[in-house]
C-alpha positions in Angstrom: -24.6 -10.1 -1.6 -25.4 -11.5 2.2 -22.6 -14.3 1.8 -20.1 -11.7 0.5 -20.3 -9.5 3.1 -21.0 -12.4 6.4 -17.4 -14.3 4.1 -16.0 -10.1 4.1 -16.5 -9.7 7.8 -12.5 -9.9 8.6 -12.1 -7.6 5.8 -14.5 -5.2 7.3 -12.9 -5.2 10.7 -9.6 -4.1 8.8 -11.4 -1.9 7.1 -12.6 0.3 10.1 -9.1 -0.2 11.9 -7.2 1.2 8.3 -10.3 4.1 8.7 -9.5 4.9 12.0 -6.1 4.9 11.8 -6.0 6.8 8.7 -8.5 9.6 9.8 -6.2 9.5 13.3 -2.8 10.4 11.5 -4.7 12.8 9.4 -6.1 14.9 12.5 -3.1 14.0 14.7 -1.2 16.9 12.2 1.2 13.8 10.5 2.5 15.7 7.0 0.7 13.5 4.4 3.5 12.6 2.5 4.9 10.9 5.6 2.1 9.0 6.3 -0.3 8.6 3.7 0.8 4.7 3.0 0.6 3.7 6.7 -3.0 3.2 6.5 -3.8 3.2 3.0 -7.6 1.7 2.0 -7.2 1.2 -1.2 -4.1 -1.1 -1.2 -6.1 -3.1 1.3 -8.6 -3.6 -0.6 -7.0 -4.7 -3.5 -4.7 -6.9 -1.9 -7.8 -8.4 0.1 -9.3 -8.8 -3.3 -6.4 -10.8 -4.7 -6.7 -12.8 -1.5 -10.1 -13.4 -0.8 -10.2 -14.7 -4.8 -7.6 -17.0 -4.6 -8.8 -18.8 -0.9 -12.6 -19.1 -2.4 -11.7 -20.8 -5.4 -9.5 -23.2 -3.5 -11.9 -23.7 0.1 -15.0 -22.1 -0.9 -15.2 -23.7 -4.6 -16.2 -20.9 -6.2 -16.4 -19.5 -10.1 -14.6 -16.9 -11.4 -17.7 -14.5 -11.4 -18.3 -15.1 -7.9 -14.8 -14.0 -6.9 -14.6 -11.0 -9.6 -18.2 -10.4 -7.3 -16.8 -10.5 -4.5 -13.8 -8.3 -5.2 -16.2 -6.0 -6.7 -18.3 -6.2 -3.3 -15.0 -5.5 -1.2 -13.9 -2.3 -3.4 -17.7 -1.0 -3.0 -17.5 -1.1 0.5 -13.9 0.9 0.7 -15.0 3.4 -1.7 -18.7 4.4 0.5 -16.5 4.6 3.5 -14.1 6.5 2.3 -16.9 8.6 0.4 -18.8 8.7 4.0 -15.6 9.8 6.0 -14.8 12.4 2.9 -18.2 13.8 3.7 -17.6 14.2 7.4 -14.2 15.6 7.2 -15.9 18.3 4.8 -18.8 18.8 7.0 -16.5 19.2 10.7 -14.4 21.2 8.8 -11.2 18.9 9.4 -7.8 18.2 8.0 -7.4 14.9 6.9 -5.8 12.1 5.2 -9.6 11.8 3.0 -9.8 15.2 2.0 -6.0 16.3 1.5 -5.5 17.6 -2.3 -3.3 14.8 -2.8 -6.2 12.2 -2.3 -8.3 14.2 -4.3 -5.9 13.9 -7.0 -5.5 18.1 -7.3 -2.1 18.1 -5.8 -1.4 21.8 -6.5 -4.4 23.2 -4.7 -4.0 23.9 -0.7 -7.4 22.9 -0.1 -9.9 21.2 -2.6 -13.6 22.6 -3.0 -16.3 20.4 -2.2 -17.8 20.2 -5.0 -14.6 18.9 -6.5 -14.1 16.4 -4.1 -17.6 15.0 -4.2 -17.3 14.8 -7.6 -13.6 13.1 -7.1 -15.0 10.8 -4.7 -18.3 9.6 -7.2 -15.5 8.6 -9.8 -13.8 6.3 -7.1 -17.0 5.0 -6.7 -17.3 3.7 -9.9 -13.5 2.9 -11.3 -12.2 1.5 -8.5 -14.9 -1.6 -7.4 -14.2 -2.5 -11.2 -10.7 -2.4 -10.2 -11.0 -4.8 -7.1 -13.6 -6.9 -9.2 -10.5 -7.6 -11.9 -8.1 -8.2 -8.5 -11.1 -10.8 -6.9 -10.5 -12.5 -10.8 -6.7 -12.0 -10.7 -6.6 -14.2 -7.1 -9.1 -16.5 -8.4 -6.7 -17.1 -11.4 -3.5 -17.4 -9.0 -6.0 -19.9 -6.4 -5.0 -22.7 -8.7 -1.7 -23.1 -7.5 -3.0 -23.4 -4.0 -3.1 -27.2 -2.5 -6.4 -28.9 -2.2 -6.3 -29.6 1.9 
């Protein structure tokens, strides 16, 4: 787990500019729908999954489990940061992009209980670093065609 996240320290660097810019637009009154893919987390992630998989197998020499490990590592981090933020949207009683209905996947509500979006927010917790872990294994797979030097 150390290696993963001293090798994920770019990642988390775009990670907290994505958060940032994300929770920005959100309180800065952009309409969701206009904005929401400007700053989107969990594209990040699973594109910096595919990456990060394919450049370890090539320069790092690793296996397929440590990349699917490292994907899976990746996605865990998004997810508690978006879970945190989600949290303190709630708690300073803010509009934003992390707890808009759409996010929360209850589009036709105006404004999502908490208990709903905690509950939301737990089940990204768990899908979606399984989801980067299979991206981490995708890159790995598509690291072969990569030159050796």
């Amino acid at each position: 787990m150390a290696e993963n996240l001293k090798l994920a320290r770019l990642y988390l660097l775009l990670l907290a500019i994505f958060t940032v810019g994300r929770w920005a637009q959100g309180t800065a009154g952009v309409p969701y729908e206009k904005g929401f893919f400007v700053f989107s987390i969990v594209i990040m992630t699973l594109l910096a999954a595919v990456f990060y998989g394919a450049f370890c197998r090539r320069w790092r020499r690793y296996r397929l489990w440590q990349a699917a490990g490292l994907g899976l590592t990746i996605g865990l981090l998004s997810q508690v940061v978006i879970f945190a933020v989600t949290l303190v949207s709630y708690a300073l009683g803010l509009h934003t992009y992390f707890n808009h209905p759409t996010a929360l996947n209850a589009p036709g509500l105006t404004e999502v209980p908490f208990g709903q979006a905690v509950v939301t927010r737990i089940g990204g917790l768990i899908v979606n670093p399984i989801l980067t872990g299979i991206a981490g294994a995708l890159g790995w797979a598509m690291g072969g065609v990569l030159p050796e030097t």
